[in-house]
C-alpha positions as CSV (number, residue, x, y, z in Angstrom):
1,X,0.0,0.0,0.0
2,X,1.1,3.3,-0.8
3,X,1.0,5.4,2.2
4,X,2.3,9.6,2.4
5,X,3.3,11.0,5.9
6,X,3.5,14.7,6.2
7,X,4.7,16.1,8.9
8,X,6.2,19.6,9.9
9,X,2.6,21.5,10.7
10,X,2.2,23.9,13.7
11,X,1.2,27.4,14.6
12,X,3.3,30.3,14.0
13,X,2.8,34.3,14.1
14,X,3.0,36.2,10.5
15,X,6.1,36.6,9.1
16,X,7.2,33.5,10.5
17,X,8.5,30.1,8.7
18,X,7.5,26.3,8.5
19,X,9.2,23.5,7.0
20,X,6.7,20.7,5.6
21,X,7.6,16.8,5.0
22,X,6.3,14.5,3.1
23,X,7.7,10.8,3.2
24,X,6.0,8.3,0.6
25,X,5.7,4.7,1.6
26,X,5.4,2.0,-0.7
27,X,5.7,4.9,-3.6
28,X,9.0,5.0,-5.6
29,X,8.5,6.0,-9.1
30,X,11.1,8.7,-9.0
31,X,9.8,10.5,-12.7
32,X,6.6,10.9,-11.3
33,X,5.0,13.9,-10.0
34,X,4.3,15.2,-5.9
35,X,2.8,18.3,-4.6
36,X,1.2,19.7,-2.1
37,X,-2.1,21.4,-1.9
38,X,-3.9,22.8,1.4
39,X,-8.0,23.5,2.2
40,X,-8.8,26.6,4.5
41,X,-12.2,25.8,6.3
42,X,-15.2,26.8,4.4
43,X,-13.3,26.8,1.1
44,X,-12.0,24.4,-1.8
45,X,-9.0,22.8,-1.9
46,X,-6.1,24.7,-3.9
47,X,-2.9,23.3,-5.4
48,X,0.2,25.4,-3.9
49,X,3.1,23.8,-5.3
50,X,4.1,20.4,-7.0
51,X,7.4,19.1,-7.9
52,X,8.2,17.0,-11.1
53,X,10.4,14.5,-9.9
54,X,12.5,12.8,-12.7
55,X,13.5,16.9,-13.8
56,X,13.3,18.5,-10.3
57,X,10.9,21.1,-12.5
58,X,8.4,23.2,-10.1
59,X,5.2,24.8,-10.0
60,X,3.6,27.1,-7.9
61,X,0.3,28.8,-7.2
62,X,0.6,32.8,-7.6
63,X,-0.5,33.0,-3.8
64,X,2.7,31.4,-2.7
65,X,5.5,32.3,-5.2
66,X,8.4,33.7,-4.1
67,X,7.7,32.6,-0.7
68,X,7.7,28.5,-0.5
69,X,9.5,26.2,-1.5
70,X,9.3,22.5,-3.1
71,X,11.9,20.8,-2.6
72,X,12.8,16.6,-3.1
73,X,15.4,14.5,-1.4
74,X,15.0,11.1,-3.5
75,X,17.7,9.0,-1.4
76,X,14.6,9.8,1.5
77,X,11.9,9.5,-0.8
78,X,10.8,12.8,1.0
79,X,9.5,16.2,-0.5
80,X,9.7,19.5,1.5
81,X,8.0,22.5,1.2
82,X,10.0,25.2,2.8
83,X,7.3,27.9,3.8
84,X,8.6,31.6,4.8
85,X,7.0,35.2,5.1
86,X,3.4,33.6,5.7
87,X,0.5,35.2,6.1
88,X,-2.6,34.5,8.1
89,X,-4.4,33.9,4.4
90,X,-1.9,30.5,4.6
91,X,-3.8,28.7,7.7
92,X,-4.9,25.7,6.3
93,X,-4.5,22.0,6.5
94,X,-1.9,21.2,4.2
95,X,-1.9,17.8,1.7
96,X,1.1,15.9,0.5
97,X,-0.2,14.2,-2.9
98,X,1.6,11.8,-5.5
99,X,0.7,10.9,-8.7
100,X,1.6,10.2,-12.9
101,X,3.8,13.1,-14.1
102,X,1.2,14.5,-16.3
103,X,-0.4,15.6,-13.2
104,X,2.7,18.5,-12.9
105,X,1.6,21.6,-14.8
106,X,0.2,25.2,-13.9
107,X,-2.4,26.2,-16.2
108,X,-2.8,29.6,-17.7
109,X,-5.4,30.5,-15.2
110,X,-2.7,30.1,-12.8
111,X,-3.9,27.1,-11.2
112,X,-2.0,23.6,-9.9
113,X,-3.0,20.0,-11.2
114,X,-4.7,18.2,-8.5
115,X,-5.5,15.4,-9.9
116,X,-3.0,13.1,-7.9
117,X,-3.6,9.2,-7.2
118,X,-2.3,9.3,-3.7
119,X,-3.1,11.7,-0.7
120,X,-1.7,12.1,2.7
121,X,-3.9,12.7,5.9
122,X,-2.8,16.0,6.2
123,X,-0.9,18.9,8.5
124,X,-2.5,21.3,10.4
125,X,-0.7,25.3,9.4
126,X,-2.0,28.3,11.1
127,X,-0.6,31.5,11.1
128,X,-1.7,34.4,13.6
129,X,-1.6,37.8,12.8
């Protein structure tokens, strides 16, 4: 069984940083795609960044560039996204996800593929103004 474990979640005051974790279990198809997406109560979920692993290319939702991070460390079979400057607009629970490389893109509306095979049960982020 496939099985993603985040990990790296908490609460921190705005301006602050977070590091996220995601190690995949039972997952190991290195050209394939991860990401990580997050749901704020109330609202949709909304793809923040993803990770394309056999190039290392990245994608990120206009919300977040220029201040996260994706990040992969195959030899771990762990992806990281490294979260700074946040906002009280990031407090979410946050989704590691793994899926077919077609899934990796960032449409012209701006928007992250979410259409992954494999979700993680998710980290708690909340940021306090």
């Amino acid at each position: 069984d496939v099985q993603l474990v985040e990990s790296g979640g908490g609460s921190v005051q705005a301006g602050g940083s977070l590091r996220l974790s995601c190690t995949a279990f039972g997952y190991t198809y290195y050209r394939d795609c991860m990401g990580w997406s997050r749901q704020a109560p109330g609202k949709g979920r909304e793809g923040v960044a993803s990770i394309y692993r056999g190039g290392g290319i990245t994608y990120y939702a206009d919300s977040v560039k220029g201040r996260f991070t994706i990040s992969q460390d195959n030899t771990k079979n762990t992806v990281y996204l490294q979260m700074n400057s946040l906002k009280p607009e990031d407090t979410a629970m946050y989704y590691c996800a793994a899926g077919a490389r077609h899934i990796c893109y960032r449409d012209d509306a701006g928007e992250i593929g979410l259409g992954f095979d494999y979700w993680g049960q998710g980290t708690q982020v909340t940021v306090s103004s």
